[in-house]
VOBA-1610 file (N, C-alpha, C; in pm, whole numbers, padded with zeros to 5 digits, always signed):
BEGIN
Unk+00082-00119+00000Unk+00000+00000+00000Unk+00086+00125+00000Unk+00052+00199-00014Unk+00090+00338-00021Unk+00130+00468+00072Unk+00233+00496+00116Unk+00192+00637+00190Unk+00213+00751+00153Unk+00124+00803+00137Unk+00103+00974+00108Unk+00188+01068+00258Unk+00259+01088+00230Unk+00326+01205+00347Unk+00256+01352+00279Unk+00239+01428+00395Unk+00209+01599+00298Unk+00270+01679+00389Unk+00396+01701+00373Unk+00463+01779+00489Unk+00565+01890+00367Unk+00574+02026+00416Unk+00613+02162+00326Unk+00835+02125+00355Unk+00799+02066+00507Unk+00958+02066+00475Unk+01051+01950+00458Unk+01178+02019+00367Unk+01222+01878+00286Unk+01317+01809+00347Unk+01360+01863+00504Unk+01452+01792+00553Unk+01339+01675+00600Unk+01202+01707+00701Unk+01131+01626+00708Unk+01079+01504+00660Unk+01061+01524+00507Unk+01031+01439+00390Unk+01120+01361+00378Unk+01277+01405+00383Unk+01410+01329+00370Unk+01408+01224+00474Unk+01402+01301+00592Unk+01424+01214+00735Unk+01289+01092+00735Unk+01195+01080+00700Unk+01097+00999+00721Unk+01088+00898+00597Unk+01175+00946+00486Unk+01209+00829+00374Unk+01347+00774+00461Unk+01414+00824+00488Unk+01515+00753+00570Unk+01496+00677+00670Unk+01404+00713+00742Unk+01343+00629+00829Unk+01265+00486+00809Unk+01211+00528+00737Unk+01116+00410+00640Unk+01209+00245+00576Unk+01345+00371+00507Unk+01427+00269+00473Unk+01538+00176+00552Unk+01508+00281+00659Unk+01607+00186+00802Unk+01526+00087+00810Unk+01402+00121+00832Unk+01291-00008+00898Unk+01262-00110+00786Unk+01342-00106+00712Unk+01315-00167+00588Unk+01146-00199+00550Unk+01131-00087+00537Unk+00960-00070+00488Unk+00982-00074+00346Unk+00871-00156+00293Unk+00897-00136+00143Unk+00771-00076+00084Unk+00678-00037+00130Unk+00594+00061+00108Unk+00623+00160-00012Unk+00546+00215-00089Unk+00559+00278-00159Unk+00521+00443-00064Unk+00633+00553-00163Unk+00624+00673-00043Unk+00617+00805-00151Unk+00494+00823-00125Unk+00496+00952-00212Unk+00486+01078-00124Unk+00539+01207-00183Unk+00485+01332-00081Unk+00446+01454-00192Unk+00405+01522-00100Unk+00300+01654-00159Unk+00364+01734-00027Unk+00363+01906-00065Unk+00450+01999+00018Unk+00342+02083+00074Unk+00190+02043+00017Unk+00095+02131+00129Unk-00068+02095+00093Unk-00152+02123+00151Unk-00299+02100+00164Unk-00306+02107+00010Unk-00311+02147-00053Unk-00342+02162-00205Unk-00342+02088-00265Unk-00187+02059-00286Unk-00119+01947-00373Unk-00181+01782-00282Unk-00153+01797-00135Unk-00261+01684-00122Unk-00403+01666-00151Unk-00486+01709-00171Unk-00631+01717-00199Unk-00625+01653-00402Unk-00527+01768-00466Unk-00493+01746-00629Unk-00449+01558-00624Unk-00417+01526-00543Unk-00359+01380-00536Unk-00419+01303-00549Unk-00530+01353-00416Unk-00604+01276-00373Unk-00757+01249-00515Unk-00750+01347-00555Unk-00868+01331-00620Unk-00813+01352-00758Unk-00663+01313-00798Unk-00620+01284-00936Unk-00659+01413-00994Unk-00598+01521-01021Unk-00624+01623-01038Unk-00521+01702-01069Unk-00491+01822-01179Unk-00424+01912-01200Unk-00296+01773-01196Unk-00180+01884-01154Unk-00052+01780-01214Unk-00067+01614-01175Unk-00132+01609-01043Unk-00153+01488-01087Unk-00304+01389-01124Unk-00355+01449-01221Unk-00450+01360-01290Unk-00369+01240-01396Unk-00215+01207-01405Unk-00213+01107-01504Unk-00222+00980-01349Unk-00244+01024-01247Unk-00245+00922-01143Unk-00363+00870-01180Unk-00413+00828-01221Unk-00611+00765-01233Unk-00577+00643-01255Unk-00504+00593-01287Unk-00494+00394-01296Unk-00357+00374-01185Unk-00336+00442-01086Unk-00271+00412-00931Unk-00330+00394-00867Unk-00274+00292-00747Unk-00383+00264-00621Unk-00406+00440-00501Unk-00486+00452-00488Unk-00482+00551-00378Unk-00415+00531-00228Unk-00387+00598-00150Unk-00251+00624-00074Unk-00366+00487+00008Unk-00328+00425+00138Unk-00367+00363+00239Unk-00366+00421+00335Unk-00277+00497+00313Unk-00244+00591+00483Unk-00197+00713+00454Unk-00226+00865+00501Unk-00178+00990+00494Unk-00105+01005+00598Unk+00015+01072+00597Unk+00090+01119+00701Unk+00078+01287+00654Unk+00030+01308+00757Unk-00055+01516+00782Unk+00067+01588+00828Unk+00103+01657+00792Unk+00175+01837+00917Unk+00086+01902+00905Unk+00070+01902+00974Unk-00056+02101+01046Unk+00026+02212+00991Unk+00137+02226+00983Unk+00191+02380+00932Unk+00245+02395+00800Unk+00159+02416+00694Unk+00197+02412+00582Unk+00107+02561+00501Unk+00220+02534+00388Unk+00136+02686+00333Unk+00044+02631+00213Unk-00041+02718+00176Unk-00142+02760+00081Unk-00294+02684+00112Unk-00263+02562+00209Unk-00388+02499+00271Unk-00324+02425+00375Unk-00334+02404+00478Unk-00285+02394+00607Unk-00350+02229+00640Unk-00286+02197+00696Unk-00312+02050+00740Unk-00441+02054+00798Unk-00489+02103+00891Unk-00645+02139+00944Unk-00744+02199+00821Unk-00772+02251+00770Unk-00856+02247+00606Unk-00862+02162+00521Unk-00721+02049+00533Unk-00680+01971+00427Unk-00787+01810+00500Unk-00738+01800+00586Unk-00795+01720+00700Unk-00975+01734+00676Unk-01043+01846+00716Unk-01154+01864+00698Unk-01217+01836+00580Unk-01104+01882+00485Unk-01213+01840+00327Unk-01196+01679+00292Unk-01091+01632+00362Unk-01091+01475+00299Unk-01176+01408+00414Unk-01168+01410+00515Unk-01338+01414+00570Unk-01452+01394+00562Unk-01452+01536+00469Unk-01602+01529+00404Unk-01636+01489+00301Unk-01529+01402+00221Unk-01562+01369+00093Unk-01581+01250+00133Unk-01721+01142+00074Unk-01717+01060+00096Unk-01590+00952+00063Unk-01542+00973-00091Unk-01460+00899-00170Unk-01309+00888-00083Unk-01301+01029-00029Unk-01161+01006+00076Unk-01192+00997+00219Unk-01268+00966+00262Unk-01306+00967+00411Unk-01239+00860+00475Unk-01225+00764+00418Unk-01171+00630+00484Unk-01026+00578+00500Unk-00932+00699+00400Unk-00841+00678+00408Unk-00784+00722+00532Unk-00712+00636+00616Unk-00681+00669+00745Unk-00558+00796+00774Unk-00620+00903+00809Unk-00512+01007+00825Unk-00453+01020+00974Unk-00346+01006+00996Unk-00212+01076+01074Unk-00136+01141+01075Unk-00180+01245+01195Unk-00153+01368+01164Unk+00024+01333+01259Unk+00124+01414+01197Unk+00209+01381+01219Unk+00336+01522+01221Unk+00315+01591+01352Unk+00368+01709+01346Unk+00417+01799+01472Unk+00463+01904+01449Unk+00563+01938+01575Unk+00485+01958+01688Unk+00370+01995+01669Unk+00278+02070+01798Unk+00204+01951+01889Unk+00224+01994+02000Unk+00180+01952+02108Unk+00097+02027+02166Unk+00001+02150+02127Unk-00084+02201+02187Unk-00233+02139+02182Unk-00241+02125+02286Unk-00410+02058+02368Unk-00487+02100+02248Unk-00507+02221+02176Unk-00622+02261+02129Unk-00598+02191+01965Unk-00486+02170+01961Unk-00440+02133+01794Unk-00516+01997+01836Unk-00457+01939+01931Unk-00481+01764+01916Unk-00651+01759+01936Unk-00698+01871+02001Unk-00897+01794+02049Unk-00945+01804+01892Unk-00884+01939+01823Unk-00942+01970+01732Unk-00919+01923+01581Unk-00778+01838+01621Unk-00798+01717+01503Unk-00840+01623+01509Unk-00858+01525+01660Unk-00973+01445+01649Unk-01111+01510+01589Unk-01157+01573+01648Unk-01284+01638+01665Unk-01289+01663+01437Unk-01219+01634+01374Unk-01210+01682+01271Unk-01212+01522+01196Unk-01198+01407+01251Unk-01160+01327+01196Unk-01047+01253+01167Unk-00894+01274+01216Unk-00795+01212+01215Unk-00802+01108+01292Unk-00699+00996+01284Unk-00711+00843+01331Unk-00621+00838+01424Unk-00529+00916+01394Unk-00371+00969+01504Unk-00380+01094+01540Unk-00313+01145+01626Unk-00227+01230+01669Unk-00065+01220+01745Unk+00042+01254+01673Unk+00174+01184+01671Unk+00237+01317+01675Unk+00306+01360+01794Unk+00382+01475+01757Unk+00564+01379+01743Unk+00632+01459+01614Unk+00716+01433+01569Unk+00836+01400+01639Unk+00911+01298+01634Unk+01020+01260+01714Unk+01132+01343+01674Unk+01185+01384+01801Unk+01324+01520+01779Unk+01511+01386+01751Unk+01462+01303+01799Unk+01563+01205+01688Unk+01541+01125+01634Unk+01677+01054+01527Unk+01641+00975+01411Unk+01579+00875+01435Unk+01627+00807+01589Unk+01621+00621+01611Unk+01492+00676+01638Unk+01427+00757+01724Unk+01253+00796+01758Unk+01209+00744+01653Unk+01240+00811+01533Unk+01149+00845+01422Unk+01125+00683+01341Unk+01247+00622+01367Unk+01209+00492+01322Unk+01162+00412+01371Unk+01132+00456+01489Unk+01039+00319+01548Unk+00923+00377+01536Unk+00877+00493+01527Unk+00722+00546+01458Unk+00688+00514+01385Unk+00782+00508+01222Unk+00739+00511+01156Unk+00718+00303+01144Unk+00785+00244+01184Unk+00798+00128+01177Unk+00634+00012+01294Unk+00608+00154+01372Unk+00486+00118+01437Unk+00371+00189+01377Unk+00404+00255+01285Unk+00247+00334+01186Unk+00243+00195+01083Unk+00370+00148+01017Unk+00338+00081+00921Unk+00261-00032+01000Unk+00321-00128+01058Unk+00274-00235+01131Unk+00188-00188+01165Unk+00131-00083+01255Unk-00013-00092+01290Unk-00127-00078+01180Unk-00104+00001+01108Unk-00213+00042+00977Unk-00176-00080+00866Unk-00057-00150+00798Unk-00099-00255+00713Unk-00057-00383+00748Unk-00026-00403+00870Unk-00018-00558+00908Unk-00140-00599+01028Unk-00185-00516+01122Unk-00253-00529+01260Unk-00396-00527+01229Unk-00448-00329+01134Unk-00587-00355+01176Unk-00607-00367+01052Unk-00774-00438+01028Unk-00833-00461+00918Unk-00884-00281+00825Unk-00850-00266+00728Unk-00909-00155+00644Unk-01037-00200+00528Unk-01131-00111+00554Unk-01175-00129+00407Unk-01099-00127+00270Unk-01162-00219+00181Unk-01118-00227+00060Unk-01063-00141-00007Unk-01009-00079-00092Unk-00952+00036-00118Unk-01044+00082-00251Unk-01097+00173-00287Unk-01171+00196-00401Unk-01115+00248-00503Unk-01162+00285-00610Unk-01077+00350-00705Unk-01059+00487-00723
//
């Protein structure tokens, strides 16, 4: 299956493919740099509409601080779409404030994960997102 990361910075993006590849995840890893370009993804669209015969992501990895649509808007509209609602989002980002985390449950996210400040952290996150989301729990089918 797939993970969609949507995080604006590229040391981030770097460090969590690195991570991935320590844990020897073989997952496929795509990223998008903000709410926009994730949503265009998600619904095969603008640069990427030649995506329409790819599987859709299994799992989103979210940052809340991004520009031109912000992880909290981005979150809300895949939400409300029926077609992306089910894809399981984790939000995955620096903040630890009470009001970020009620208000991304309260929005629909499956996680709340604030970001590990070292590398070995980051690999056992990312190595317990994979295992938990495609080896542990059951997902619906994936649609097209």
């Amino acid at each position: 299956m797939v993970i969609l990361m949507a995080d604006d910075d590229a040391d981030d993006r770097l460090l969590a493919k690195d991570a991935l590849n320590e844990c020897k995840i073989t997952n496929a890893l795509h990223f998008v740099e903000n709410g926009e370009e994730l949503l265009d993804y998600l619904r095969q669209e603008g640069k990427y509409a030649s995506l329409a015969n790819t599987p859709r992501p299994g799992l989103i990895l979210l940052d809340l601080n991004m520009p031109r649509k912000d992880g909290r808007e981005a979150l809300q509209e895949i939400k409300a779409d029926p077609r992306l609602r089910s894809i399981p989002v984790v939000v995955l980002t620096t903040s630890k404030a009470e009001t970020d985390i009620s208000r991304i449950y309260e929005l629909g996210a499956n996680s709340f994960i604030t970001k590990p400040v070292s590398f070995d952290a980051l690999i056992k996150v990312m190595s317990d997102l994979v295992h938990y989301w495609f080896e542990l729990v059951e997902l619906p089918p994936q649609k097209p």
